[in-house]
C-alpha positions in Angstrom: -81.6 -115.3 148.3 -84.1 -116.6 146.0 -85.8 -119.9 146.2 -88.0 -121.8 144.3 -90.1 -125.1 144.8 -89.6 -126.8 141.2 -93.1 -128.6 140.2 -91.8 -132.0 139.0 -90.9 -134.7 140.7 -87.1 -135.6 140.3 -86.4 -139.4 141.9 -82.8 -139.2 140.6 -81.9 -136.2 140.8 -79.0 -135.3 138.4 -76.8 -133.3 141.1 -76.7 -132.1 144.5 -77.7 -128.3 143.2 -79.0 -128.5 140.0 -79.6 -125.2 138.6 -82.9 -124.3 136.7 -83.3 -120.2 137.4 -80.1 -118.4 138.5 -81.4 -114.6 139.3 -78.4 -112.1 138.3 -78.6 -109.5 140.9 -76.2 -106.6 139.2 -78.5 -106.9 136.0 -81.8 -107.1 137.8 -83.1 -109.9 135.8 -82.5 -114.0 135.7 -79.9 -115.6 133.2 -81.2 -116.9 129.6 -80.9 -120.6 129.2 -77.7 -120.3 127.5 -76.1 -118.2 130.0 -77.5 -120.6 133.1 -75.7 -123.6 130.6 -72.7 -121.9 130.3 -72.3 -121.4 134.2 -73.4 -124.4 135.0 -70.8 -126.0 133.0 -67.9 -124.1 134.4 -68.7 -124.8 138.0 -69.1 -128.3 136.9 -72.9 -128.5 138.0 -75.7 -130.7 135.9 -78.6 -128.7 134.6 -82.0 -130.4 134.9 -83.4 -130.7 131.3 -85.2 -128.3 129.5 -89.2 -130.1 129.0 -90.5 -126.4 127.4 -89.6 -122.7 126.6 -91.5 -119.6 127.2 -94.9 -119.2 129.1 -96.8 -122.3 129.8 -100.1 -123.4 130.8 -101.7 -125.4 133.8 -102.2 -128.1 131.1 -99.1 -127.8 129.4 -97.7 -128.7 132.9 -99.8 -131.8 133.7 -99.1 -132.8 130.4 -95.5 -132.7 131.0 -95.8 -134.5 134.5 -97.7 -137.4 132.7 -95.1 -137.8 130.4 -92.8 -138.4 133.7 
C-alpha cells in the first residue's frame, strides 16, 4: 500500500478519501490527472483540487499555502 502525507492543510475536507495520487500497480506507474478524475468519478469520490501541474518548488509550495 502506498501512503502519502499531503502538505496542505484541508479544514473541510471535501470527502472521507479524497484521492490526489492513485499508484497503478499492473502498469508500474501512478494515474495521469485525467485518469485519477475519471475514477474518482465512477466510484463517486471528490477529488481535492488541482493548485499546480508538473514539478514544483519549495516556494511555489509556500506560495500556494499562503494563498490558503
Amino acid at each position: 500500500m502506498v501512503r502519502s502525507a499531503h502538505s496542505l492543510d484541508y479544514p473541510a475536507p471535501p470527502d472521507w478519501w479524497p484521492p490526489f495520487d492513485i499508484y497503478d500497480r499492473y502498469e508500474q506507474k501512478f494515474l495521469s490527472t485525467p485518469r485519477r478524475n475519471a475514477l474518482a468519478q465512477k466510484l463517486h469520490l471528490v477529488t481535492v483540487p488541482r493548485l499546480a501541474e508538473g514539478r514544483q518548488t519549495v516556494q511555489a509550495e509556500e506560495h500556494c499555502r499562503a494563498r490558503g
